[in-house]
C-alpha positions as CSV (number, residue, x, y, z in Angstrom):
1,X,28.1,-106.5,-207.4
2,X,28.6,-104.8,-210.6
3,X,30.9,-101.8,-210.3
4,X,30.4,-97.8,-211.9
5,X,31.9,-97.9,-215.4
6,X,35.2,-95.7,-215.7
7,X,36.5,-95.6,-219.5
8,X,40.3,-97.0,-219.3
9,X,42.7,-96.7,-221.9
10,X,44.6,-99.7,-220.9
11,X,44.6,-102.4,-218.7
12,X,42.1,-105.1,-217.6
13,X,39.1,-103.3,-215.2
14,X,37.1,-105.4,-212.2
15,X,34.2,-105.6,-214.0
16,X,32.1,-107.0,-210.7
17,X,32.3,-109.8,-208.3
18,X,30.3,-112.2,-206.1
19,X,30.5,-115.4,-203.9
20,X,33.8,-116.9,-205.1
21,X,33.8,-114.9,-208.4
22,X,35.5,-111.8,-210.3
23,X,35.1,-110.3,-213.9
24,X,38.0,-108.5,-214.7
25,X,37.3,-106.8,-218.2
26,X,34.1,-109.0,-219.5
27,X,36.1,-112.4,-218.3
28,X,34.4,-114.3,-215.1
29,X,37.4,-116.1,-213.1
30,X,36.5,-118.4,-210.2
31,X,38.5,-118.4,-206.6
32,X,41.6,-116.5,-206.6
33,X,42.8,-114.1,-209.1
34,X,46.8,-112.1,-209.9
35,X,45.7,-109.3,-212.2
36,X,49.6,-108.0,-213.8
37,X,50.4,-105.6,-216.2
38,X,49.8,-108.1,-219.3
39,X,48.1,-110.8,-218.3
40,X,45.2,-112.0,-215.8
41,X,44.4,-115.5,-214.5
42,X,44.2,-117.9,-211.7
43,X,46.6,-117.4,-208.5
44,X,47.8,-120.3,-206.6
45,X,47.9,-117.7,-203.7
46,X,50.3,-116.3,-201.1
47,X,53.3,-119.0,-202.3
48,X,52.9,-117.4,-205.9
49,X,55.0,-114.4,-205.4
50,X,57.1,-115.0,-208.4
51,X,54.6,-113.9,-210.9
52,X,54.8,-110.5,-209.7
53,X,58.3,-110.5,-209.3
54,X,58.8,-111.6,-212.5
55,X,56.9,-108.2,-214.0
56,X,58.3,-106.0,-210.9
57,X,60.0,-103.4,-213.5
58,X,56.2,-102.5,-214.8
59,X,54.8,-102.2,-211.1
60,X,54.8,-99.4,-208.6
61,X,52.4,-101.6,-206.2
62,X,50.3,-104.7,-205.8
63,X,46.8,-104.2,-204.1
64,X,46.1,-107.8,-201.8
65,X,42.3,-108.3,-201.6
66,X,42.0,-110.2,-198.5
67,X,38.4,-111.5,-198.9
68,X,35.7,-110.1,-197.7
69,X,37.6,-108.8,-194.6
70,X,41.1,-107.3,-194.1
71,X,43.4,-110.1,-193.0
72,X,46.7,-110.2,-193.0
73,X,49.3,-111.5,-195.3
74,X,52.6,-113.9,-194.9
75,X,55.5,-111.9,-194.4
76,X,57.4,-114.3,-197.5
77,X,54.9,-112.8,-199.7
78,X,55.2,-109.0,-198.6
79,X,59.0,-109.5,-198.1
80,X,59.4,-110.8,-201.8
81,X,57.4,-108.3,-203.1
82,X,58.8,-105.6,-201.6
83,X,62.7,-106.9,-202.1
84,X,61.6,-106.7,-206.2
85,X,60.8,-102.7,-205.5
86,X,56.7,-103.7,-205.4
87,X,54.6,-101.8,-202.5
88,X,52.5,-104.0,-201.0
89,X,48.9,-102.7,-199.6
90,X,46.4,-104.9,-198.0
91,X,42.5,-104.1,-198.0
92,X,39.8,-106.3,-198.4
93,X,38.5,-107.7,-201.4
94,X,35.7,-105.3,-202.3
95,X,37.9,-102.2,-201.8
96,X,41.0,-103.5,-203.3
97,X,38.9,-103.9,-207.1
98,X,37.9,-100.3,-206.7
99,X,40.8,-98.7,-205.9
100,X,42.6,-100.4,-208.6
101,X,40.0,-99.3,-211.0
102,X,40.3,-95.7,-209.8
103,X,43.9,-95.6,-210.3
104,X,44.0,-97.9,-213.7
105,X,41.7,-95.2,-214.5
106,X,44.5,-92.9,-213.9
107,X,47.4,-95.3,-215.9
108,X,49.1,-96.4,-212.8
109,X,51.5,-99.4,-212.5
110,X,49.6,-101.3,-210.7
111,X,48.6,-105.6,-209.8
112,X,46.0,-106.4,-208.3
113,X,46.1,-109.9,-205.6
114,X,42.6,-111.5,-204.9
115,X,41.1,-113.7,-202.2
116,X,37.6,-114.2,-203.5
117,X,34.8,-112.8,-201.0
């Protein structure tokens, strides 16, 4: 699914995504994605918590993408984020990559957490 196009000043969009798939700002990433203030790549998942913590002075919050249904998350994960001064909110996939947009649209400090759908 290709999302509506927002004009951002900074930051790395969700471009669209699919089986398995995102495309955060024209780049196509397989499986699981960390999308962080300056950088965007493959996550190892829920026992990577230390490269948000490691930017937590440039983030407000973290959205978790669950998949293609809201699950919920281990509470080492949450806990570690939110110990660093990181809120922590859990959606599914799809509606985690548009509210991101919306409010890197609006120059948040935001990450972004994704389980593919």
């Amino acid at each position: 699914m290709q999302l509506s196009e927002i004009t951002f000043d900074s930051g790395r969009p969700v471009d669209g995504y699919g089986p398995n798939f995102f495309r955060i700002a024209g780049e196509v990433f397989e499986g699981m994605v960390a999308v962080l203030p300056q950088s965007c790549g493959p996550w190892s998942g829920f026992e990577d918590s230390a490269s948000f913590v490691a930017v937590a002075k440039d983030l407000d919050v973290v959205f978790v993408g669950t998949g293609a249904n809201i699950a919920h998350i281990p509470a080492e994960f949450r806990t570690a984020l939110e110990t660093a001064g990181i809120g922590v909110e859990i959606m599914n996939s799809p509606t985690a990559c548009r509210t991101y947009n919306i409010l890197l649209s609006e120059g948040r400090r935001i990450g972004l957490a994704l389980l593919p759908v």
